[in-house]
N, C-alpha and C positions, 0 to 999 in steps of 0.2 A: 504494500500500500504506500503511493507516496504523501505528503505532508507540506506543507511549506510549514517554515519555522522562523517565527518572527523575533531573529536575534542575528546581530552581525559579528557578532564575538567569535572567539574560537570553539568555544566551551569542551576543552580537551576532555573536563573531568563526568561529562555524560555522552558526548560524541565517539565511544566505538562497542567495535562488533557484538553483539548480542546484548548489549542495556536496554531496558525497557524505556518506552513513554508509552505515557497519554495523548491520543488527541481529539480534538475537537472538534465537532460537525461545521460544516460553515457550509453555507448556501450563498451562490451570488454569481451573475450569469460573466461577472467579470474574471472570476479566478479560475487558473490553473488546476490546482487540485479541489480535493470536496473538505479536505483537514487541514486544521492546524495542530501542530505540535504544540504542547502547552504544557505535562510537567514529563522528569524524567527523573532517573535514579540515580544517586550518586554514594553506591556503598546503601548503611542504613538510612540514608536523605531522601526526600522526594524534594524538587528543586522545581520550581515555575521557572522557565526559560524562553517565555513571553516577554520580550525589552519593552514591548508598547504600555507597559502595566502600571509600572512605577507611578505615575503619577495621579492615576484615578487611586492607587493602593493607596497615595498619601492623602487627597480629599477625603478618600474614608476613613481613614487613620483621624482625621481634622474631628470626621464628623461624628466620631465615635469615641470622643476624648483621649483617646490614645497619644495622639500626634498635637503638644499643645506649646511649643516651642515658640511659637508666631504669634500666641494668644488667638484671644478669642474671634475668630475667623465670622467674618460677616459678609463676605463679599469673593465668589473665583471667578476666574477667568483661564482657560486651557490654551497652549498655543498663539501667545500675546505676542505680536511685532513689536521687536525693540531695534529701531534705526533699519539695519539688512539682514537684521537677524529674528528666529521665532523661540522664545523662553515657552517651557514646558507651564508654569503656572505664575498669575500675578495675584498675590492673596494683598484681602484688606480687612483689616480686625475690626475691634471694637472703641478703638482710640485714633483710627485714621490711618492706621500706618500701615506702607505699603510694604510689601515684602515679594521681591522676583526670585522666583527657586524654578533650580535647573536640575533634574531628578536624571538618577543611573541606574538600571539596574545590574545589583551582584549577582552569579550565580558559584561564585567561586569560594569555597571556604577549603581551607587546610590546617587541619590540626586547631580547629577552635576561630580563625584566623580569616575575616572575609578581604578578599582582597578586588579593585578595580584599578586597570583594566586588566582584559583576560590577552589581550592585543595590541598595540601600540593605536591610538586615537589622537588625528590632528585636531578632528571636529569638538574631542571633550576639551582640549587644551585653549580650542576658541570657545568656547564656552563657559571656562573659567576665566580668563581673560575680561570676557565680554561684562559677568559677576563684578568684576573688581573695579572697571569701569562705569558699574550703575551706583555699586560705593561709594567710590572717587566723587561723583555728585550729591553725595548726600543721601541717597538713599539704601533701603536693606535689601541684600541680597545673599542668598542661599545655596548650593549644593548638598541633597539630600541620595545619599546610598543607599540604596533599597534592596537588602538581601533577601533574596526569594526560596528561603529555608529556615530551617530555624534552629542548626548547630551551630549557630557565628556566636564566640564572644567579644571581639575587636573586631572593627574593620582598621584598614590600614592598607595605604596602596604598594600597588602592585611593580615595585621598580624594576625587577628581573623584565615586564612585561612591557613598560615604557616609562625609562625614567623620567623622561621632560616632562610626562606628566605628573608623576608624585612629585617634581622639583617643582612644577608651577603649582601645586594643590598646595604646598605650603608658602610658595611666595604670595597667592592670594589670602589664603588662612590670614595672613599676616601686615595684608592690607585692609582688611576687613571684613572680607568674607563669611559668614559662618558654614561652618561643616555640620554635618548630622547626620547618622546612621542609623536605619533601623532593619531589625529581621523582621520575620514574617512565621505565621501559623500556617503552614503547608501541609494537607493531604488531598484525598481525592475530590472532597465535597465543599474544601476550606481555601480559600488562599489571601491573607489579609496582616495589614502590619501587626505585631502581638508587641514590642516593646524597643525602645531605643537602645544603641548596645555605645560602649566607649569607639569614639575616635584615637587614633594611636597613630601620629604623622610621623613618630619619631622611630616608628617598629616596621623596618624596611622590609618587604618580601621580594 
């Protein structure tokens, strides 16, 4: 049966011969196949390795008080033009304040350890860039790690995988940025943020 699989990553640690997935029915007289791939196994893990997810997972995560980092969220907006560019979400609380977060999903953990990217990415490195630029004027902005399992205890990037990006993830951290990581409650009937986990910029993988 073939699938499409909406992830650009490498995902070494579900991609070979004989690991299971799950997938998804999809109807639509546009597509290729009739599935999408949507979880897979990783050891004792079931992992969502849907990239399009992250960011409706964090409006739920908002709307389900999970996710309360931003405060009290009054106002989204998905796929917001900023200048040449499209930010995954523009949030507005209950005090005015706006906040642009640019959301990733992990699928990678090692030894407790989630790590981003699984690949080297120009595109996440203008996107952090693009964060530290909406800072520099004054206003908040975001990157949130969306591990889609729920063995992670640190995230922390991936510098074996592309170090220009964990070297810009802390030169932004450090303009103002904020960072945020969170897993996720994963099985067959479940897949939704369950708790924020520590950020670790200084634990190099």
């Amino acid at each position: 049966m073939t699938a499409h699989l909406p992830n650009s990553g490498r995902l070494s640690e579900v991609l070979r011969n004989g690991n299971k997935f799950w997938l998804v029915k999809r109807k639509s007289t546009n597509r290729r196949t009739n599935f999408d791939a949507f979880l897979a196994q990783d050891g004792n893990s079931l992992v969502g390795i849907d990239a399009r997810l992250p960011p409706k997972l964090l409006l739920e995560g908002i709307e389900l008080g999970i996710v309360n980092e931003f405060g009290k969220i009054v106002a989204s907006q998905t796929e917001v033009r900023y200048g040449n560019h499209r930010i995954d979400l523009k949030l507005i609380n209950d005090k005015s304040q706006v906040w642009w977060v640019e959301t990733k999903s992990v699928t990678l953990v090692v030894n407790g350890i989630a790590s981003f990217p699984d690949a080297p990415t120009l595109r996440g490195r203008e996107h952090l860039n693009l964060l530290a630029e909406i800072v520099s004027k004054g206003e908040n902005a975001a990157v949130v790690f969306v591990v889609q399992r729920n063995d992670a205890k640190y995230f922390a990037p991936n510098e074996i995988a592309d170090i220009k990006f964990a070297q810009t993830l802390r030169k932004v951290v450090n303009l103002g940025v904020k960072v945020f990581a969170y897993k996720c409650q994963v099985n067959r009937k479940v897949l939704k943020i369950s708790e924020r986990i520590p950020v670790r910029l200084e634990l190099a993988i």
